[in-house]
NUMAR-288272 format. One record per residue (C-alpha): x, y, z; residue in three letters; residue number from 1. Coordinates in Angstrom, 2 decimals. Each point is the difference from the previous one (the first is absolute). Example, Ala and Ser with C-alpha at 12.3 -4.5 7.8 and 13.67 -1.06 7.14 Angstrom:
REM NUMAR-288272
12.30,-4.50,7.80,ALA,1
1.37,3.44,-0.66,SER,2
//
This chain:
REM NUMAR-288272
-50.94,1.65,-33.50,UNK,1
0.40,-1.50,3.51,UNK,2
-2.87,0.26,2.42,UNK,3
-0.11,2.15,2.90,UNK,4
0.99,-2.44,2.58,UNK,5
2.96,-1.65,-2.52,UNK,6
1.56,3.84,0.56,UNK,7
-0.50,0.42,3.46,UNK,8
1.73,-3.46,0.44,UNK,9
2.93,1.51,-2.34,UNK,10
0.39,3.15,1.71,UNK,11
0.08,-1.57,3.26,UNK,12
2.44,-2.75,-0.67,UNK,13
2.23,2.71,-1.63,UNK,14
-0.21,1.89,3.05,UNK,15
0.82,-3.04,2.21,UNK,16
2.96,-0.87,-1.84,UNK,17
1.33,3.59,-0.01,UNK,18
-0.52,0.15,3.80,UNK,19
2.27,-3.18,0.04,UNK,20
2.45,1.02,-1.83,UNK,21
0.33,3.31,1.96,UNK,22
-0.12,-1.79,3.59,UNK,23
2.60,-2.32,-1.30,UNK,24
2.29,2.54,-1.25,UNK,25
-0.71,1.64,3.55,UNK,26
0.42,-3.25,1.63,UNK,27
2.61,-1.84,-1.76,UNK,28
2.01,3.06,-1.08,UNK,29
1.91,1.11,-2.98,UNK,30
3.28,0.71,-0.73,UNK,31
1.52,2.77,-1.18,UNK,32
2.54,-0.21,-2.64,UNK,33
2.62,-2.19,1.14,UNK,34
-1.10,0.58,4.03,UNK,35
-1.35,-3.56,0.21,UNK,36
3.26,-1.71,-0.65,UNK,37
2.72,1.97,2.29,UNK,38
1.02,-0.83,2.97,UNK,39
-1.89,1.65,2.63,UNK,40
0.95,1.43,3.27,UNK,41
-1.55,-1.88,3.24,UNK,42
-2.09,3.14,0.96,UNK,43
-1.43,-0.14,-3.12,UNK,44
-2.14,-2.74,0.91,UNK,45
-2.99,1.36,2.12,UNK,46
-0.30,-3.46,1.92,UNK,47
4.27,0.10,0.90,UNK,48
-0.28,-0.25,3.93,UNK,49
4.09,0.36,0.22,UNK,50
0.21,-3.33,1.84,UNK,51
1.78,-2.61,-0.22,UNK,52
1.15,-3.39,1.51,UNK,53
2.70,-2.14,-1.53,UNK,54
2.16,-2.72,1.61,UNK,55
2.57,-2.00,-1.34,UNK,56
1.90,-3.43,0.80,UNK,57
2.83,-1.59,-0.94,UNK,58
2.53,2.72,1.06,UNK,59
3.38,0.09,-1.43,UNK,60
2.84,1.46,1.75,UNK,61
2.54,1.73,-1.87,UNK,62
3.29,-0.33,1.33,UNK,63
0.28,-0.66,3.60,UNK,64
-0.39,2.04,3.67,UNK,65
3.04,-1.38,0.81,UNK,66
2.09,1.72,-3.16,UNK,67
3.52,1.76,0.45,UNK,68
0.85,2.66,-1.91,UNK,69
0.15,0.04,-2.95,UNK,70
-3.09,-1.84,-1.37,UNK,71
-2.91,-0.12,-2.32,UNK,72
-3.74,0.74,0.50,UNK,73
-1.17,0.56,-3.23,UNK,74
1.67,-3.33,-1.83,UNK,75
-1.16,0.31,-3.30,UNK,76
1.82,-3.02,-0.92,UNK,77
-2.23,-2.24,3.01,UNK,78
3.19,-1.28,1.39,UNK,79
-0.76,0.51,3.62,UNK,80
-3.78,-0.26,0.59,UNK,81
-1.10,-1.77,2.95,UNK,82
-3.75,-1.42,0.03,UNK,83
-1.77,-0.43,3.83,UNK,84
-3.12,0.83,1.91,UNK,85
-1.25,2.94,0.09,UNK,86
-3.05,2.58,-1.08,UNK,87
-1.01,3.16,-1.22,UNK,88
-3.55,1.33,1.01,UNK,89
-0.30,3.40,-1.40,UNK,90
-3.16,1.51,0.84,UNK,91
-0.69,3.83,-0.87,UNK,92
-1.68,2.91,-1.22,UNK,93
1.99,2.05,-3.04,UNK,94
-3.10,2.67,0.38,UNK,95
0.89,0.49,3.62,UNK,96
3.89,-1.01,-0.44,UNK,97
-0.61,-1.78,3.40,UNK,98
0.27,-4.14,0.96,UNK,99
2.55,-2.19,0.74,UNK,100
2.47,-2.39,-1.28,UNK,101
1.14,-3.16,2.00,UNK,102
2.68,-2.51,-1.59,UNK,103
1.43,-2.66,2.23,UNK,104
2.56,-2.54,-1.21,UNK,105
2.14,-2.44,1.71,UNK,106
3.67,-0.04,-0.24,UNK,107
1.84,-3.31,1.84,UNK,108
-1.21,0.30,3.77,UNK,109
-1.00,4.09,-0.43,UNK,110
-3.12,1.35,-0.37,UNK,111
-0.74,2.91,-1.72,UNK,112
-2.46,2.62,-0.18,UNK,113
-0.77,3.09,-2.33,UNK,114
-2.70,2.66,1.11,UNK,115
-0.32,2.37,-2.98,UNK,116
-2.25,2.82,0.78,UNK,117
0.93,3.00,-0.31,UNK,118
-0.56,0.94,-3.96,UNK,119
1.03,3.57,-1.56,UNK,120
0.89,1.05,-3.45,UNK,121
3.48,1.87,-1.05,UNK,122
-0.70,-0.02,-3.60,UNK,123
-3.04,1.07,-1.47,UNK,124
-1.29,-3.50,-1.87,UNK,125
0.12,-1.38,3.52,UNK,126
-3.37,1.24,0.67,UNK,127
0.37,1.14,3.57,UNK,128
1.30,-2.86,1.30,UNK,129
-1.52,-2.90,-1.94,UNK,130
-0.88,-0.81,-3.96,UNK,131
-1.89,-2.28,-2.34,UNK,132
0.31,0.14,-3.27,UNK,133
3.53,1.68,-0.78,UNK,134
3.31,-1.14,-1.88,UNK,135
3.16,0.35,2.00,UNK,136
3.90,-0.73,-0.12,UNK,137
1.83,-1.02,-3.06,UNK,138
-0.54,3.17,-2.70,UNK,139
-3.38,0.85,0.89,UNK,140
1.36,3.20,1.69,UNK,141
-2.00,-1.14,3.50,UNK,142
2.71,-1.21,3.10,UNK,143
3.31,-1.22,-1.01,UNK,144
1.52,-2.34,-2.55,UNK,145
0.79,-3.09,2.43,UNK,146
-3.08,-1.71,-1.41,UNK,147
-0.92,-0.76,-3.37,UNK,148
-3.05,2.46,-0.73,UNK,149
-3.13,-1.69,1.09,UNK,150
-3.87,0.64,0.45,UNK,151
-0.90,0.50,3.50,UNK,152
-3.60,-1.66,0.53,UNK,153
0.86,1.55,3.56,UNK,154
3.22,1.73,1.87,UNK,155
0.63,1.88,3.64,UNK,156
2.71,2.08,0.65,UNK,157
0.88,0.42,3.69,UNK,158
1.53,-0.83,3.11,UNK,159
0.01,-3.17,1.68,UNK,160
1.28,-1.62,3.32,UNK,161
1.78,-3.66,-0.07,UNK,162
0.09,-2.33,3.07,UNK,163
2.43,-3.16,0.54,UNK,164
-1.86,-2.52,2.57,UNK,165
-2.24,2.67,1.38,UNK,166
2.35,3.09,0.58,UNK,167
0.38,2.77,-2.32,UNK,168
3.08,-0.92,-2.40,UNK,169
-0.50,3.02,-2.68,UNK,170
-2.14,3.13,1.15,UNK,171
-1.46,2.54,-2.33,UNK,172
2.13,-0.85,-2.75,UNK,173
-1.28,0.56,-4.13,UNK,174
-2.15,-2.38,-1.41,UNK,175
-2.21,-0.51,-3.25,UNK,176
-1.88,-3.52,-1.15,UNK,177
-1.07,-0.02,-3.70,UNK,178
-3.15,-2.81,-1.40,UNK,179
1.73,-0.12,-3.37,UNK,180
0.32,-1.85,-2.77,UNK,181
2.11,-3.03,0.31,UNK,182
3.99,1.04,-0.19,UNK,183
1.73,-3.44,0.23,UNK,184
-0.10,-2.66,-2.82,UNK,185
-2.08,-2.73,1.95,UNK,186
2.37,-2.80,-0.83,UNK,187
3.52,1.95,0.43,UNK,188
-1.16,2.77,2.51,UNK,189
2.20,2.19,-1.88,UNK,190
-1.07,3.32,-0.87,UNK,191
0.92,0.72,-3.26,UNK,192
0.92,3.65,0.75,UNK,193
1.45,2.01,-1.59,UNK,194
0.09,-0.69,-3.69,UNK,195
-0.20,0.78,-3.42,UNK,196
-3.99,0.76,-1.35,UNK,197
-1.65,0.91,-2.81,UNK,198
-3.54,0.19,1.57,UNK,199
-0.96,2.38,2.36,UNK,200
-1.07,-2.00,2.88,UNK,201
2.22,-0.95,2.54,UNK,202
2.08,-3.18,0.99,UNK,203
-3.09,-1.32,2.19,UNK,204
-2.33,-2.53,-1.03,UNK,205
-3.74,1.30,0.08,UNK,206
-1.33,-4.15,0.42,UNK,207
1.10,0.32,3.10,UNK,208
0.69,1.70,3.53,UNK,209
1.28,0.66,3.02,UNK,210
0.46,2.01,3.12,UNK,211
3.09,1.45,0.73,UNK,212
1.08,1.73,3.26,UNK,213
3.09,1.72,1.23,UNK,214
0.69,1.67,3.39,UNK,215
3.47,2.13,-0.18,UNK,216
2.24,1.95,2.35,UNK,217
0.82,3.91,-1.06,UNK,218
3.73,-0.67,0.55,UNK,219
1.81,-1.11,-3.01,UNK,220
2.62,-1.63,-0.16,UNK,221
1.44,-0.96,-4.52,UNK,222
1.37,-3.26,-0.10,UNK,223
-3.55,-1.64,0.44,UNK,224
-2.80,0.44,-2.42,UNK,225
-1.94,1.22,0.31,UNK,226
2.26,3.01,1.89,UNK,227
-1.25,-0.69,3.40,UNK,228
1.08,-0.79,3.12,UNK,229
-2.97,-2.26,0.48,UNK,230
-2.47,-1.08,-2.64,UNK,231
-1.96,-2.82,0.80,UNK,232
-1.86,-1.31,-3.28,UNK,233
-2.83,-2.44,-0.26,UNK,234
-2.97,-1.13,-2.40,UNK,235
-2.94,-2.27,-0.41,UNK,236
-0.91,-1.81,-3.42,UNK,237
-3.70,-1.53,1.74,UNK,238
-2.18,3.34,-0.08,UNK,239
-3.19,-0.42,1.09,UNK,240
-2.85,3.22,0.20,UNK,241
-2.48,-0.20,2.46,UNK,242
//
């Protein structure tokens, strides 16, 4: 038989470890069936402030502001993409749907300027305005088909106002920038859209990314794609998060 004290000491270390184990499980947390490995929503975390700053460099122009009618500003096939200076600096708040946008990229002897920030939603996935954490275009069901589908580490859907040297060139015309995966082979800068799969993913390439951003006129007009008067097209392969 154990003495006295030899018990106590059991009991208590019992108890200590038990105590652990609970404030662990309490800490640390445990999942619940198959909870732990999905794919949560952002305001799912409790520490998700909805803020975020993201810049990118390297911009890549696709297709020119000087094009005639009819042209080509998506360019799948990376014929007509035109790398200069410019920026992104994206710096907002998807709780609040509220920040701005600013891209500026050179073209020959003109400066330009885009001030996106103005950010509301006409589908329901786009979250009021801005969304993390969402799969759009291709046959995800989210936006249109233009794009191969692709996850959206962060998107804004809006209105934006472009300036040539200073004056306003485009006002309050559509606009919508994507942090995505990567859509353009990195040697080829072709975007291998659309084609034949077997898996479910889309044409993107996860090991990378990118920021894409359009600004758009309503008027259409069908011999350019996309079927716009004016869609001026851009993206940034250096993404940086502050």
């Amino acid at each position: 038989m154990l003495p006295s004290t030899s018990i106590t000491r059991y009991v208590f270390l019992t108890a200590l470890f038990v105590a652990v184990a609970v404030s662990a499980d309490y800490q640390f947390g445990t999942p619940k069936g198959e909870e732990g490995t999905r794919i949560f929503a952002a305001t799912e975390h409790p520490n998700y402030t909805g803020q975020f700053r993201v810049s990118g460099n390297r911009a890549t122009f696709i297709g020119s502001m000087q094009d005639q009618s009819p042209w080509d500003h998506l360019d799948y096939a990376g014929n007509r993409l035109h790398e200069g200076r410019g920026r992104i600096d994206i710096e907002v708040n998807e709780r609040a749907n509220t920040g701005q946008v600013i891209a500026e990229f050179q073209e020959g002897a003109d400066h330009y300027r885009i001030v996106f920030d103005r950010f509301m939603a006409a589908q329901p996935f786009q979250s009021g305005g801005i969304a993390t954490r969402v799969y759009e275009h291709g046959d995800s069901g989210n936006g249109d088909p233009l794009y191969p589908k692709t996850w959206l580490y962060l998107a804004g859907w809006g209105r934006a106002d472009l300036l040539k040297n200073g004056q306003v060139l485009y006002k309050d015309y559509a606009a919508h920038f994507m942090v995505m995966e990567r859509s353009r082979d990195p040697g080829t800068h072709q975007v291998r859209y659309p084609m034949k799969r077997d898996l479910p993913g889309g044409e993107t390439d996860p090991a990378g990314m990118e920021i894409d951003l359009w600004v758009r006129s309503k008027e259409q007009n069908t011999q350019n794609f996309p079927p716009f008067e004016t869609f001026v097209h851009l993206y940034w392969e250096e993404v940086t998060w502050h």
